[in-house]
KOLDOMI-353646 format. One record per atom (N, C-alpha, C): x, y, z. Coordinates in steps of 0.1 Angstrom, whole numbers, padded with zeros to 4 digits, always signed. Atoms other than C-alpha are relative to their C-alpha. Example, Ala and Ser with C-alpha at 12.3 -4.5 7.8 and 13.67 -1.06 7.14 Angstrom:
<atoms>
+0009-0012+0000
+0123-0045+0078
+0009+0012+0000
-0009-0011+0000
+0137-0011+0071
-0008+0011+0008
</atoms>
This chain:
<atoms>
+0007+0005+0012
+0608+0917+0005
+0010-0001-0011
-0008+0001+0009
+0634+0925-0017
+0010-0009-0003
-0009+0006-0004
+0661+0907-0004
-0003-0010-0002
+0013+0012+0000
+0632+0874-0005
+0004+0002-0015
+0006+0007+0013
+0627+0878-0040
+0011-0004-0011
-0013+0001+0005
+0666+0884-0053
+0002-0016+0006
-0002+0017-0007
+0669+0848-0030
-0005-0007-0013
+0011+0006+0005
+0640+0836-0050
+0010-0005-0016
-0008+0001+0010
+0658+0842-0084
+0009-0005-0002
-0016+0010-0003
+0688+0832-0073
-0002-0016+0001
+0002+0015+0000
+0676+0800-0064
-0006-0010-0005
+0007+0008+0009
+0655+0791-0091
-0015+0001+0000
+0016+0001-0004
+0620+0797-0077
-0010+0013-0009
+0007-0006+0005
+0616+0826-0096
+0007+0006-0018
-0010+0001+0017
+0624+0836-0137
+0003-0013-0006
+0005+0014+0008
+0613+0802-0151
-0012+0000-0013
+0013+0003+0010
+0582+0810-0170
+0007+0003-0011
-0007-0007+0016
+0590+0814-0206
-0011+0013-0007
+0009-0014+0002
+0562+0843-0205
+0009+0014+0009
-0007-0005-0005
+0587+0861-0183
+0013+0004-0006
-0013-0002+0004
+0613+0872-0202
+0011+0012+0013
-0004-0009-0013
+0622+0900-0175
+0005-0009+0010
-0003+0009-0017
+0624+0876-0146
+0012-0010-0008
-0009+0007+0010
+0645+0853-0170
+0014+0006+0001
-0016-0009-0005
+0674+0880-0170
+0000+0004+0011
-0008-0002-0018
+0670+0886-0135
+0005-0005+0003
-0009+0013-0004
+0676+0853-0129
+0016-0004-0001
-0020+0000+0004
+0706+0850-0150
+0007+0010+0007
-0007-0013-0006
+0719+0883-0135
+0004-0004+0015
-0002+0003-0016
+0717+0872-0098
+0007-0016+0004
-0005+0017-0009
+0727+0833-0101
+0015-0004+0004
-0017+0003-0006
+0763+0837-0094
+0005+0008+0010
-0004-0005-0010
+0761+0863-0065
+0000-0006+0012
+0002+0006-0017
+0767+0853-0027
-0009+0009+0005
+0009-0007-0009
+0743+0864-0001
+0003+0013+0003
-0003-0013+0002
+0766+0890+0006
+0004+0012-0010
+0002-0012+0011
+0766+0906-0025
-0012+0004-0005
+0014-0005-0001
+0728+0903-0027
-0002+0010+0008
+0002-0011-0014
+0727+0922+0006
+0005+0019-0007
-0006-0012+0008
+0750+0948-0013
-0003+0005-0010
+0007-0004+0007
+0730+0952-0042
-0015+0006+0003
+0010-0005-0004
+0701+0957-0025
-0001+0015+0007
+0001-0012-0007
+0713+0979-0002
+0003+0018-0005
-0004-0012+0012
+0727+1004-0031
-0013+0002-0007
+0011-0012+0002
+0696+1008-0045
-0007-0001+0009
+0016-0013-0010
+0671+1015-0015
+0011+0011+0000
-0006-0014+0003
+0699+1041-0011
+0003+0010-0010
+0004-0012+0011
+0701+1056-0043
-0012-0001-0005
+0003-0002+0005
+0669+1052-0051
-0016-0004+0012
+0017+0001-0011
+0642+1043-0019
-0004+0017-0005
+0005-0009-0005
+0629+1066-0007
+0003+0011+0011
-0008-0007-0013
+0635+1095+0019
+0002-0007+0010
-0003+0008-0012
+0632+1073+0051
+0007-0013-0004
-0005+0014+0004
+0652+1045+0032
+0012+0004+0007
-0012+0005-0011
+0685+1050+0057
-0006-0010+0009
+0006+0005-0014
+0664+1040+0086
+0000-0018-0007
+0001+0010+0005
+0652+1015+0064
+0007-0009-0002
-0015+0008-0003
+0686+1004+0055
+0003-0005+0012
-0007+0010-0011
+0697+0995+0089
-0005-0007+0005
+0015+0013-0003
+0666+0973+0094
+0004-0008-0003
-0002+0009+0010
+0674+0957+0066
+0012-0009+0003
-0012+0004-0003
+0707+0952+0076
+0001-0011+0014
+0001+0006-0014
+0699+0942+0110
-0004-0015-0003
+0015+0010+0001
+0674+0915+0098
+0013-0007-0013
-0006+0011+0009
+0696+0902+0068
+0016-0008+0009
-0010+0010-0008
+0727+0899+0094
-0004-0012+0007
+0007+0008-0009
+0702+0882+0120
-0001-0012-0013
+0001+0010+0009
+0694+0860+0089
+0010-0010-0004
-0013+0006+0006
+0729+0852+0077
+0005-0011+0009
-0003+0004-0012
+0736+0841+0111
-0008-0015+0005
+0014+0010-0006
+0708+0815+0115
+0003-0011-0008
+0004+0010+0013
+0714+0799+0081
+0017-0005+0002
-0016+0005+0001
+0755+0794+0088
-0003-0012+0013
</atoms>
């Protein structure tokens, strides 16, 4: 989900409203990273900041955004 909505941002779909000021500087903040640095920001905070089972979670994530990466090249 997370990974989905950094996309989102990135790509325009999301941080448009002008009731949004928050999503607004997300947007800006994310629109010049690559996929692989999305991947890398995400994955720094579920680790500093998921949850206890966020390792596991991490290599899900990992698994599933490689599988992804892979699909879209």
């Amino acid at each position: 989900y997370f990974i989905d909505q950094m996309r989102k941002f990135r790509n325009g779909q999301r941080g448009k409203h002008n009731l949004d000021p928050a999503g607004q500087v997300m947007a800006t903040a994310v629109s010049d990273l690559s996929p692989n640095q999305i991947k890398d920001m995400v994955t720094y905070v579920v680790n500093a900041f998921g949850p206890p089972p966020a390792p596991v979670i991490r290599q899900q994530f990992l698994r599933k955004a490689n599988e992804s990466n892979a699909s879209q090249e």
